[in-house]
MDAnalysis code that builds the backbone (N, CA, C; Angstrom):
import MDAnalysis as mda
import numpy as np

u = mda.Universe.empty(633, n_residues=211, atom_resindex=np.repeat(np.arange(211), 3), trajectory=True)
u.add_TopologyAttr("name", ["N", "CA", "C"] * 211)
u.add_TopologyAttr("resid", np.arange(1, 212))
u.add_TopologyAttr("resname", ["UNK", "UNK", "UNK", "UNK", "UNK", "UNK", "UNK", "UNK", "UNK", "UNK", "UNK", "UNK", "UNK", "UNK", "UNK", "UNK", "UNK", "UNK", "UNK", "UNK", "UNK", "UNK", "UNK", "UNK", "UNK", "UNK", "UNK", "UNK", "UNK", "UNK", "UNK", "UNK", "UNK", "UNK", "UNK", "UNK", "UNK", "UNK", "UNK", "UNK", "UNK", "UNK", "UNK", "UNK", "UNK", "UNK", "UNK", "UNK", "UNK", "UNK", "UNK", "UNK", "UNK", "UNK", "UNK", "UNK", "UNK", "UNK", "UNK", "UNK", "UNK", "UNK", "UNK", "UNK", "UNK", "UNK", "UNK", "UNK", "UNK", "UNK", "UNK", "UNK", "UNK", "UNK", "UNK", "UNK", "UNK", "UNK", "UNK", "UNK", "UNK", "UNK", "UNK", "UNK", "UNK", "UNK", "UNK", "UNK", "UNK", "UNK", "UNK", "UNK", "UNK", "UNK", "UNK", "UNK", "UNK", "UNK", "UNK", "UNK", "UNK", "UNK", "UNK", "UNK", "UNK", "UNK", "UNK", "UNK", "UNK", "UNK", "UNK", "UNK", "UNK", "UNK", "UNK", "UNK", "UNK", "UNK", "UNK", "UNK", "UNK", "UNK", "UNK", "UNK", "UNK", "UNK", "UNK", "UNK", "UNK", "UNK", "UNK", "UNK", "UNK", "UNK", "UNK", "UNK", "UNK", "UNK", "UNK", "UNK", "UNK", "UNK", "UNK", "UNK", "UNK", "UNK", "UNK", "UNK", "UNK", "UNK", "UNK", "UNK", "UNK", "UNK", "UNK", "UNK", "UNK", "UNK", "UNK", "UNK", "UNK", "UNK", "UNK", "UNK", "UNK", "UNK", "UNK", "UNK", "UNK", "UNK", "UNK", "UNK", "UNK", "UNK", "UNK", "UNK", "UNK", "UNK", "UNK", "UNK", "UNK", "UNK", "UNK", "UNK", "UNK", "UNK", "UNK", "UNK", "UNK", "UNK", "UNK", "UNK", "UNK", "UNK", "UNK", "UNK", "UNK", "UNK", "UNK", "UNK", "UNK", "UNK", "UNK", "UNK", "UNK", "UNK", "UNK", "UNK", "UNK", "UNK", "UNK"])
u.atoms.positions = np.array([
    [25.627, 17.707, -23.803],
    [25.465, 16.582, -22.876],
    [26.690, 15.668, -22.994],
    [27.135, 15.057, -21.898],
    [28.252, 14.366, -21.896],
    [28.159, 13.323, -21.906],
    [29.103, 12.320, -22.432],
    [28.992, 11.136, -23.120],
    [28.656, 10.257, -21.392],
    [28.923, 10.280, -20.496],
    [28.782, 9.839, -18.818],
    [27.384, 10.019, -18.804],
    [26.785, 11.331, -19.051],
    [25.093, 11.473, -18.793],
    [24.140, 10.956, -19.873],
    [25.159, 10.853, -21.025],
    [24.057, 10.003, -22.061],
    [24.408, 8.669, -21.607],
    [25.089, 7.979, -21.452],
    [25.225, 6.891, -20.886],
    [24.113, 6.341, -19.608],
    [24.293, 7.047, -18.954],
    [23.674, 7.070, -17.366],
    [21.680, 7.152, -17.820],
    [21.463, 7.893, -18.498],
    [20.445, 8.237, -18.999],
    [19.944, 7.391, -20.045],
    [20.470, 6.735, -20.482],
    [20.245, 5.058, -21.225],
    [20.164, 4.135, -20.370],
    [21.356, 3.711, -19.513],
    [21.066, 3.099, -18.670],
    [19.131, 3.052, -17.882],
    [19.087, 4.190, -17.171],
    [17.890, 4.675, -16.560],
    [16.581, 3.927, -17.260],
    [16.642, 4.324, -18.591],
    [15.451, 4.066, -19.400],
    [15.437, 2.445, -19.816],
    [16.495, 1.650, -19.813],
    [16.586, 0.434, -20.145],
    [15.786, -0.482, -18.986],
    [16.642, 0.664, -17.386],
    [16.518, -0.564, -16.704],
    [14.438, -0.370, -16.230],
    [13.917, 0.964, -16.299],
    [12.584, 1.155, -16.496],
    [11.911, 0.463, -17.282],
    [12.415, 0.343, -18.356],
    [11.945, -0.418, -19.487],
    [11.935, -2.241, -18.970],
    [12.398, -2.437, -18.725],
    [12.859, -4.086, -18.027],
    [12.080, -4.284, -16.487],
    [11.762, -2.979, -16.109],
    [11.023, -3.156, -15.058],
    [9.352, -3.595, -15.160],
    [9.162, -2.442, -16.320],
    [7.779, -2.648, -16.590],
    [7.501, -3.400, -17.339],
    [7.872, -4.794, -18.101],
    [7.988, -5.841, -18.793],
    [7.733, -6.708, -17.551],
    [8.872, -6.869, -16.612],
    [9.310, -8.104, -15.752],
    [7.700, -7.846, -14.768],
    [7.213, -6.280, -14.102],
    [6.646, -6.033, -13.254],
    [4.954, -6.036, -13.355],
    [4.738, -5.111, -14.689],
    [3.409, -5.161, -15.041],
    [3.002, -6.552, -15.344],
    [3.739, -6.947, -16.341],
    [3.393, -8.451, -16.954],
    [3.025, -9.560, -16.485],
    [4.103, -9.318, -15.406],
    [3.305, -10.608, -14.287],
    [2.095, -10.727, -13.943],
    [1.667, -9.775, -13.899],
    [0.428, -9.500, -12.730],
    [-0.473, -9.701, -13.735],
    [-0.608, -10.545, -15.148],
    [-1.871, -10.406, -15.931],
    [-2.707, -11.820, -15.480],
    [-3.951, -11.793, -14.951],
    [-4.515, -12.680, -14.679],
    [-4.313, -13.094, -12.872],
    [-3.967, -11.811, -12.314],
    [-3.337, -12.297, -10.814],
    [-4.694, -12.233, -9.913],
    [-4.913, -13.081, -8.823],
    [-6.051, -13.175, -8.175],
    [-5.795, -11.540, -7.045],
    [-6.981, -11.320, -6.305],
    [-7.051, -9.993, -5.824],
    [-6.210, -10.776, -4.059],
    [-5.831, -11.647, -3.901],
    [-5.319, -12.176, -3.074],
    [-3.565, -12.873, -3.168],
    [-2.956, -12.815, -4.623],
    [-1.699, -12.681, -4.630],
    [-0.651, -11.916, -4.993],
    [0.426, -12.764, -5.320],
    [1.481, -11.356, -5.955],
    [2.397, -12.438, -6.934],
    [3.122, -11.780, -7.643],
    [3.838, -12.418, -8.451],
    [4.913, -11.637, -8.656],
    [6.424, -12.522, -7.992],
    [7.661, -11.408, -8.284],
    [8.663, -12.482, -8.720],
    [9.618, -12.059, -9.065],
    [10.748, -12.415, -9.681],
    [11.877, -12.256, -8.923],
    [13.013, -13.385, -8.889],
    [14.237, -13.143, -8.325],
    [15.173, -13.456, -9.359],
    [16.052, -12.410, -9.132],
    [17.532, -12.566, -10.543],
    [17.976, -12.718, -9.412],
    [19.365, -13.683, -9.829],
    [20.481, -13.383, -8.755],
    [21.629, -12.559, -9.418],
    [22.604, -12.399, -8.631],
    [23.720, -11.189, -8.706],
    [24.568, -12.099, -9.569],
    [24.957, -13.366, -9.136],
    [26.375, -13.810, -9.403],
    [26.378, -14.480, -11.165],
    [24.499, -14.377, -11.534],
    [24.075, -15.051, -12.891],
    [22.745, -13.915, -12.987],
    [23.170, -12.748, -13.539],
    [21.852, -12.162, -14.000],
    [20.769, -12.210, -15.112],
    [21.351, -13.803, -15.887],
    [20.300, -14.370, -16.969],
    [19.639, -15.439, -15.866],
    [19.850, -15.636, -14.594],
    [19.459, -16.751, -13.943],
    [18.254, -16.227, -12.767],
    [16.832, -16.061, -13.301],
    [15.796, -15.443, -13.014],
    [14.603, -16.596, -12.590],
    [14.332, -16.673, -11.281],
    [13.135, -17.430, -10.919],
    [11.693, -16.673, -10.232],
    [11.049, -17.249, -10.730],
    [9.459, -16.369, -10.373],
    [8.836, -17.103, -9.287],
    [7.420, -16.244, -8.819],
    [6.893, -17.474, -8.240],
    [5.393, -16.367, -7.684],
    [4.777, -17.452, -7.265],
    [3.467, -16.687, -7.354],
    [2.869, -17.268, -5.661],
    [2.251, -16.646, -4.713],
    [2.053, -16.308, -3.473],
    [0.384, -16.728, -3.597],
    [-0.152, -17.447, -2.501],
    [-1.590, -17.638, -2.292],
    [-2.541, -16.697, -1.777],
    [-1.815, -15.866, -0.729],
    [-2.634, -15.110, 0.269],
    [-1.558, -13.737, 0.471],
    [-2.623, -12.486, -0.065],
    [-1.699, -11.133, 0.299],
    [-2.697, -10.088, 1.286],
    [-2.092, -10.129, 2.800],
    [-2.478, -8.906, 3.835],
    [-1.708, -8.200, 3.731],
    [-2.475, -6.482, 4.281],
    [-1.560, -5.779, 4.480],
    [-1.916, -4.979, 5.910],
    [-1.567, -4.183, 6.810],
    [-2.036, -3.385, 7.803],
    [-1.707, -2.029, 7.133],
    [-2.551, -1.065, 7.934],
    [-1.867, 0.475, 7.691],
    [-2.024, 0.936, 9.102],
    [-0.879, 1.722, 9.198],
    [-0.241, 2.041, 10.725],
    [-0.303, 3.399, 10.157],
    [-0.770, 4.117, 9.411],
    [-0.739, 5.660, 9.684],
    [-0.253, 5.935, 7.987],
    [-0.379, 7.703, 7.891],
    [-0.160, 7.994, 6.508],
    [0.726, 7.388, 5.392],
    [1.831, 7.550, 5.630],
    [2.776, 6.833, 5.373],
    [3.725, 5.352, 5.419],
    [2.898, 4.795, 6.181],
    [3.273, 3.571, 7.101],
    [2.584, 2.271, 6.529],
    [3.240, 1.288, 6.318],
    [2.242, 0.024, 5.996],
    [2.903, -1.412, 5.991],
    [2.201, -2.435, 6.409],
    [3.162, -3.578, 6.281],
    [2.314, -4.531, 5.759],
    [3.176, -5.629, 4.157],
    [2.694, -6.235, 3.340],
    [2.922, -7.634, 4.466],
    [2.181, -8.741, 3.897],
    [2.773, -10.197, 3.967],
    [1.979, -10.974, 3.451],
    [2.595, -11.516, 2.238],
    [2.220, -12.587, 1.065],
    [2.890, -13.814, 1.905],
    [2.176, -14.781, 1.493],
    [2.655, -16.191, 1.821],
    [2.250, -17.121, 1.047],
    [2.843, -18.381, 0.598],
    [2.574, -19.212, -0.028],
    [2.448, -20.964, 0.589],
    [1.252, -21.256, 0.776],
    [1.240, -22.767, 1.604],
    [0.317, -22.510, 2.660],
    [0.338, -23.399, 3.328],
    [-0.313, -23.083, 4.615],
    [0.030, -22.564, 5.231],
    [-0.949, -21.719, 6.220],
    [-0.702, -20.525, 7.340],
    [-0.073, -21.043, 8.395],
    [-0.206, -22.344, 8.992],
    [0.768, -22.882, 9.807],
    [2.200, -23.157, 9.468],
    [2.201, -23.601, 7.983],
    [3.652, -24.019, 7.957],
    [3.609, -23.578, 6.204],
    [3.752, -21.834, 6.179],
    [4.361, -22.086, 4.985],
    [5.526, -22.334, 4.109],
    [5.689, -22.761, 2.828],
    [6.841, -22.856, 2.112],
    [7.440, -21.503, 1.701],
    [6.852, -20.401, 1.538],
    [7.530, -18.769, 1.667],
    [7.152, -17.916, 2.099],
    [7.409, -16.610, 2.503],
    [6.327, -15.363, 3.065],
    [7.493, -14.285, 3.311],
    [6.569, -13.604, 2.615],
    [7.664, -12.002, 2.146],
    [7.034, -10.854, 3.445],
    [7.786, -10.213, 3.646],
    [7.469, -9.238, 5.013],
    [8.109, -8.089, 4.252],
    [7.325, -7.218, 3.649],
    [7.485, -5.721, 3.478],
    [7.239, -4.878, 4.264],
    [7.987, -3.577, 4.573],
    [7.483, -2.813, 5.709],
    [7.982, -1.447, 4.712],
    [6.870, -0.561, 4.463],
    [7.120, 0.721, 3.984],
    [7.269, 2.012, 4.636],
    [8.182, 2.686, 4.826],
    [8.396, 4.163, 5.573],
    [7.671, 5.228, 5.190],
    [7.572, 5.458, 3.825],
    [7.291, 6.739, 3.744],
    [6.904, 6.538, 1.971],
    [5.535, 7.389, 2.025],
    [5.088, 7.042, 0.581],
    [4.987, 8.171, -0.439],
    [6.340, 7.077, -1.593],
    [6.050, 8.028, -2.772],
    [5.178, 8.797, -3.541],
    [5.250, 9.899, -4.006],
    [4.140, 10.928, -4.715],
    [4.273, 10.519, -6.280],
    [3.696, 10.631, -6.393],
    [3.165, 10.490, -8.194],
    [3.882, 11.585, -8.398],
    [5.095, 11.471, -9.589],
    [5.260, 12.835, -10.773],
    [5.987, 13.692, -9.859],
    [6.222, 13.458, -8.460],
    [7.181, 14.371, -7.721],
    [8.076, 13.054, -7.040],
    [7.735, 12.218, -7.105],
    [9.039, 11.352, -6.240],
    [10.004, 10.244, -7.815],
    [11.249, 10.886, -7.866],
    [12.173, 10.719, -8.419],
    [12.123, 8.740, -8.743],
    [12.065, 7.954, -9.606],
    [11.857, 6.616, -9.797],
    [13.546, 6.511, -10.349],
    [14.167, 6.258, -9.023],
    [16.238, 6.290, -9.566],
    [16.384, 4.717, -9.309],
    [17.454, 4.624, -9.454],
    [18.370, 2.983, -9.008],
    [18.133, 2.899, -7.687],
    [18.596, 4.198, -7.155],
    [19.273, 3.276, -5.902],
    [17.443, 4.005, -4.699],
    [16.766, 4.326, -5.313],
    [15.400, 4.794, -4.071],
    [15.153, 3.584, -3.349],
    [15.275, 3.593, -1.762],
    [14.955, 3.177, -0.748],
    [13.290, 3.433, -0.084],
    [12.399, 2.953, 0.156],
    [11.391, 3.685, 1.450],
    [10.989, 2.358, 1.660],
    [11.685, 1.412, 1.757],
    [10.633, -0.243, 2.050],
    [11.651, -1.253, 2.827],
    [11.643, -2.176, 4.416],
    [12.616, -3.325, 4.295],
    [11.838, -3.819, 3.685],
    [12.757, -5.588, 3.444],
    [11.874, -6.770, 2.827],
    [12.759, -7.672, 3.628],
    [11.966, -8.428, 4.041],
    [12.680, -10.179, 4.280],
    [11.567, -11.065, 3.321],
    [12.600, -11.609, 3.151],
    [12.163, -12.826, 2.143],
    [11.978, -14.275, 2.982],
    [11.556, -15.148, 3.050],
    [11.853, -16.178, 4.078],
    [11.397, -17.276, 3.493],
    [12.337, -18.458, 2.887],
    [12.272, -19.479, 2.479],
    [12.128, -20.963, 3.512],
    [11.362, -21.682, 3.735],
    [10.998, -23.063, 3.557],
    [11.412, -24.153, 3.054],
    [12.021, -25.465, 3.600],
    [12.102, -25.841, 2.401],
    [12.708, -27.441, 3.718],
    [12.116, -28.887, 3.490],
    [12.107, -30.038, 3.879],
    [13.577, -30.606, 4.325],
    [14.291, -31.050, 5.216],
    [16.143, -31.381, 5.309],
    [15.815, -32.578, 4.794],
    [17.042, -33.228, 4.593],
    [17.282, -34.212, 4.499],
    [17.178, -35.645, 5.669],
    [17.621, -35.402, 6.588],
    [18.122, -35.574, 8.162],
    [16.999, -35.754, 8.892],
    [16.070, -37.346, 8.838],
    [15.143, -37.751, 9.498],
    [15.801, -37.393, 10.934],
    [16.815, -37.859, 11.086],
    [17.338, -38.137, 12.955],
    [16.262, -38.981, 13.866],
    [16.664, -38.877, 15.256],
    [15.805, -40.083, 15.512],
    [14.363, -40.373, 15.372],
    [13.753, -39.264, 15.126],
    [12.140, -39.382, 15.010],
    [11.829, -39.560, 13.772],
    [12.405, -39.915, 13.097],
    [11.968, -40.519, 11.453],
    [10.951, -38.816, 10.883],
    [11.368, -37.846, 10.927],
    [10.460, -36.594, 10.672],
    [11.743, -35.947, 10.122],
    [11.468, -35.607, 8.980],
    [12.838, -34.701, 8.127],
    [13.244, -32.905, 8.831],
    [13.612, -32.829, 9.346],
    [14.020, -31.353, 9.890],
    [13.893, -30.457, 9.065],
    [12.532, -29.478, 9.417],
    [12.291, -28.190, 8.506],
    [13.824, -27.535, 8.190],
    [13.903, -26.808, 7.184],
    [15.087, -25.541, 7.027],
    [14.668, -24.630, 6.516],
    [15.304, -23.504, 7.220],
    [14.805, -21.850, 6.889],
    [15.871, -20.741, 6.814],
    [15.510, -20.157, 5.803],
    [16.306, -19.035, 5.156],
    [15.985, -17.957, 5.356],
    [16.299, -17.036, 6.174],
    [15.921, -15.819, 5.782],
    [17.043, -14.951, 5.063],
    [16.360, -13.954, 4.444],
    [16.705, -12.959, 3.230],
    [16.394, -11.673, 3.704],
    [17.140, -10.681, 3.676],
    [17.135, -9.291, 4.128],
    [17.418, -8.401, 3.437],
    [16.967, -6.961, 3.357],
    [17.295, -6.066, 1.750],
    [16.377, -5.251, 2.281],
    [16.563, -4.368, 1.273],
    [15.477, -2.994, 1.475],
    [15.430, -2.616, -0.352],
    [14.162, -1.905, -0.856],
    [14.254, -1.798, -2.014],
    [12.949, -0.711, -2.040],
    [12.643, -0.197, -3.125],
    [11.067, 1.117, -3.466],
    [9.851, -0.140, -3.740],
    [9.390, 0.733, -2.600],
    [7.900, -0.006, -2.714],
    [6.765, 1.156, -3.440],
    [6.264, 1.268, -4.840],
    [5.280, 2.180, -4.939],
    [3.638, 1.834, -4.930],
    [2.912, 2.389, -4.017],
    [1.468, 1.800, -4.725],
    [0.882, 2.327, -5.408],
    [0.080, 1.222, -6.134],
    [-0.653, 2.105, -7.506],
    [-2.089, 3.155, -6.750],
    [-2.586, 1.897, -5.572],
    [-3.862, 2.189, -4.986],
    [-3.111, 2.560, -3.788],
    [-4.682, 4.110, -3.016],
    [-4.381, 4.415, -1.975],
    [-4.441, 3.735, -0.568],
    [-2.836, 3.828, 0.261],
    [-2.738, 2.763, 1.050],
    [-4.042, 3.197, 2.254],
    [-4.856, 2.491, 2.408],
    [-5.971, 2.177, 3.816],
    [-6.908, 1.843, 3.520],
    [-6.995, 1.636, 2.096],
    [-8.745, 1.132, 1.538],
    [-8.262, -0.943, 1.443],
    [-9.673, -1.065, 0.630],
    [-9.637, -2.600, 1.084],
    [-8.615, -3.444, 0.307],
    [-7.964, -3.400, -0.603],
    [-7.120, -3.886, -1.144],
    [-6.095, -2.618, -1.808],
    [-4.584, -3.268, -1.452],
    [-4.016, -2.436, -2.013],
    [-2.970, -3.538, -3.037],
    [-2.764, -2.234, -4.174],
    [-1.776, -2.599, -4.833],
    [-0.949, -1.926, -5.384],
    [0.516, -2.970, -5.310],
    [1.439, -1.782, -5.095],
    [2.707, -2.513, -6.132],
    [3.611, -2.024, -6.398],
    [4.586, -2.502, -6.876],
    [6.532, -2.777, -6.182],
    [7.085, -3.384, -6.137],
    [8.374, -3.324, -5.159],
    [9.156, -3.576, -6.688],
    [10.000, -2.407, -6.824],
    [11.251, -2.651, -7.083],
    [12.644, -2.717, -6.607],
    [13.534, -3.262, -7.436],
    [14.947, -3.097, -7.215],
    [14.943, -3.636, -5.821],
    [14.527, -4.506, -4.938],
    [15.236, -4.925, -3.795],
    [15.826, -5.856, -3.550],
    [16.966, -5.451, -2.773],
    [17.968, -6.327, -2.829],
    [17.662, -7.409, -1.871],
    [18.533, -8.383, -2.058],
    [18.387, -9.746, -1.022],
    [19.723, -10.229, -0.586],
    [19.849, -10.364, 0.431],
    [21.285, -11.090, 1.071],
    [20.797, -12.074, 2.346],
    [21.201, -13.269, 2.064],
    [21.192, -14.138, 3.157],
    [21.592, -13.536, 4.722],
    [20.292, -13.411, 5.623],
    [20.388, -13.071, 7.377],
    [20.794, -13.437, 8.047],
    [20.084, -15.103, 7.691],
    [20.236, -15.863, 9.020],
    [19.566, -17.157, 8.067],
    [20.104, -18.110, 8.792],
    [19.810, -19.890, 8.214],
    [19.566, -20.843, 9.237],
    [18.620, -21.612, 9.178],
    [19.144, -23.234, 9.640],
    [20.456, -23.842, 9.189],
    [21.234, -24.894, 9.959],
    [22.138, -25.337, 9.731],
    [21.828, -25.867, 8.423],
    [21.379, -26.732, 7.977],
    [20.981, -27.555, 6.908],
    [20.450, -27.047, 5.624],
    [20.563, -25.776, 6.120],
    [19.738, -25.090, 4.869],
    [20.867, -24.339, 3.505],
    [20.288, -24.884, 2.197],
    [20.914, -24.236, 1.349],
    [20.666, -22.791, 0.638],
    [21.867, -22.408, 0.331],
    [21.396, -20.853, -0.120],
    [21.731, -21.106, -1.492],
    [20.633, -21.090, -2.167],
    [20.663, -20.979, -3.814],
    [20.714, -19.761, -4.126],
    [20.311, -18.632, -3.939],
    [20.050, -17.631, -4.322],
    [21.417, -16.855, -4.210],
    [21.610, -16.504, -3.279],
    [22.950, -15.733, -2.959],
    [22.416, -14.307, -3.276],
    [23.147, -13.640, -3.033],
    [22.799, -11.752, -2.744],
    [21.869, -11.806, -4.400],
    [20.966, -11.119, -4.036],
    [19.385, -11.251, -5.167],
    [18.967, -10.055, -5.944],
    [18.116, -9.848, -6.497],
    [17.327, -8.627, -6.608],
    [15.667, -9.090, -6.770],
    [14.905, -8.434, -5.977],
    [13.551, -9.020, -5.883],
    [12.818, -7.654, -6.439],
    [11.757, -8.351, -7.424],
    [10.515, -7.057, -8.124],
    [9.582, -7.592, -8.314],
    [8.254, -7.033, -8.261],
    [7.349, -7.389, -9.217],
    [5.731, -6.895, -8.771],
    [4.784, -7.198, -8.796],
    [3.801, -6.508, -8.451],
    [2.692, -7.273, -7.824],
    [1.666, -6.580, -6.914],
    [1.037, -7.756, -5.631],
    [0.076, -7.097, -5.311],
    [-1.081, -8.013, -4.866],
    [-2.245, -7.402, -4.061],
    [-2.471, -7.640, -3.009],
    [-2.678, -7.039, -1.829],
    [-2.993, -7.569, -0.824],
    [-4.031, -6.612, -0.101],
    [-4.707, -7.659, 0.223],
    [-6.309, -6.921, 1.085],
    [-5.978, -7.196, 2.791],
    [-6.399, -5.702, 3.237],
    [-5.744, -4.828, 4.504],
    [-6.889, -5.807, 5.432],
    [-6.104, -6.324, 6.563],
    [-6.227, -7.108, 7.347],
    [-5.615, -6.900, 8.528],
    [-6.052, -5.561, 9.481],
    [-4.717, -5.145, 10.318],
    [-5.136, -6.469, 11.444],
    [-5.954, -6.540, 11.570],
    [-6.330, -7.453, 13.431],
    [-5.524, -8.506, 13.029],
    [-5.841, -9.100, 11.570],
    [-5.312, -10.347, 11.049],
    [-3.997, -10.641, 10.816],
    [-3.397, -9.170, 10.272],
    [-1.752, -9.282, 10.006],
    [-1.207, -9.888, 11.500],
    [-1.521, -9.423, 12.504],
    [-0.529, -10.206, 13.740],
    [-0.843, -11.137, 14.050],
    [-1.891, -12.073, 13.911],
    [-1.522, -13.552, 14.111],
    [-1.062, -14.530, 12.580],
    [-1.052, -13.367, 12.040],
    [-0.241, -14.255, 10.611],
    [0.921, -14.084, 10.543],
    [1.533, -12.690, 11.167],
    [3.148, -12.984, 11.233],
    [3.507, -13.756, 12.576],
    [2.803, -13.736, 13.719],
    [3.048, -14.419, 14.361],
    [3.136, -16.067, 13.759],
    [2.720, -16.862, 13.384],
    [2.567, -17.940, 12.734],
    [3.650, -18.017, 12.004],
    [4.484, -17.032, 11.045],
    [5.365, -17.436, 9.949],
    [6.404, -17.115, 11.352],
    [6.413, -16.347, 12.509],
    [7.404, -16.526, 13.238],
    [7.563, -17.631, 14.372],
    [6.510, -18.122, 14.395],
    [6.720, -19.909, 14.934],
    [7.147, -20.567, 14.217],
    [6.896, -20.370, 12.640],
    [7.215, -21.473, 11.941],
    [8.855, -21.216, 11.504],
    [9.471, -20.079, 11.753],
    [10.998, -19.819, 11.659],
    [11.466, -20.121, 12.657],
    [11.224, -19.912, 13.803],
    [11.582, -20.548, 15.275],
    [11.419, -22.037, 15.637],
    [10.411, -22.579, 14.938],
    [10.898, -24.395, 14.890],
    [12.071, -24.929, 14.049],
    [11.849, -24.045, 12.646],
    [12.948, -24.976, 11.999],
    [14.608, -24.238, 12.240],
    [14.777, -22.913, 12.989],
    [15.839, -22.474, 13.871],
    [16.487, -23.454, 14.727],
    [15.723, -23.746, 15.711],
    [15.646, -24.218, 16.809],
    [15.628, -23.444, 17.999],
    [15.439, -22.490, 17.923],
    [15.553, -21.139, 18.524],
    [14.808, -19.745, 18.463],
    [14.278, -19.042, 19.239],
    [12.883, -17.992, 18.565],
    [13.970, -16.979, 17.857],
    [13.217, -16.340, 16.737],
    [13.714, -15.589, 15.884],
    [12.132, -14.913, 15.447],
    [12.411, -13.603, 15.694],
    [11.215, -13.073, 15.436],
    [11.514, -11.986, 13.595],
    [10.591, -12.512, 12.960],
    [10.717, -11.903, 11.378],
    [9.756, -10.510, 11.637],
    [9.559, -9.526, 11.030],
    [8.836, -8.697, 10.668],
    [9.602, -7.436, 9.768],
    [8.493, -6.601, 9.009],
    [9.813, -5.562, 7.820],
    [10.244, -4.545, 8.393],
    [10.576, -4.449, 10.004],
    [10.999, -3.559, 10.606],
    [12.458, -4.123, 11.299],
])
């Protein structure tokens, strides 16, 4: 074995190892209605923020097919809401768990109060969205009443912004593990809602979803 594949093959097991610490762990004590993930950023990878979600739907559109959305705050105006959309679902013990496995987008979409009453004395929402794709696996089979699943390794890069809005994060990596109970009638007037609420603080319609 060559010193490149023992290398590579350490690597592998470290970063597994760091997954299932950062991923399982979270989730001890998690309600059957949230998720709990973690963001490292790129430019400081000791510089790691968590955060934990109120409400997790999901729809299933067919075998393979499914779309998450956790949100945190109120359904009219929340402060975050993650939009997963999965392609195609991994097999147990036959689908390869590498760096770089793809089958999921993600937008991430941050919230967050301006500064800048302007003339109506009302502070101007600002909104972030975050874009990436990363492996979504579930533990439970996707179409029953709650699923749960795990997202690793996905990346995050700033989409699209309000003027006013700051980007703390900068290009990301998002993981961690979530429940969400399947709500297909319900998933579309709940993304509809997080996409009014990106289109006010835009100023302009912008439609979010993990497709």
């Amino acid at each position: 074995m060559t010193p490149n594949l023992i290398a590579h093959r350490a690597w592998k097991l470290w970063t597994l190892a760091v997954f299932s610490v950062v991923v399982f762990g979270c989730a001890a004590g998690s309600d059957p209605n949230d998720g709990n993930l973690t963001i490292q950023r790129r430019a400081d990878p000791d510089d790691i923020s968590a955060g934990g979600f109120d409400r997790g739907i999901y729809s299933f559109d067919g075998p393979s097919v499914l779309t998450v959305l956790l949100t945190e705050g109120p359904a009219d105006h929340p402060n975050r809401a993650l939009i997963v959309r999965m392609f195609w679902k991994p097999k147990a013990a036959s689908t390869p768990l590498d760096e770089t496995a793809t089958n999921a987008t993600v937008q991430y979409i941050v919230f967050s109060d301006g500064d800048d009453a302007g003339v109506s004395n009302t502070p101007q929402r600002q909104v972030g969205i975050y874009s990436g794709g990363g492996f979504l696996f579930p533990e439970t089979e996707p179409g029953g009443a709650v699923l749960t699943a795990n997202l690793w390794q996905a990346t995050l890069s700033l989409a699209d912004k309000s003027e006013g809005f700051e980007d703390v994060l900068g290009p990301s990596i998002l993981r961690g593990r979530f429940n969400a109970q399947r709500d297909d009638e319900g998933m579309i007037d709940a993304v509809r809602r997080v996409n009014i609420a990106v289109s006010e603080a835009l100023g302009v319609p912008r439609f979010v979803r993990g497709d």
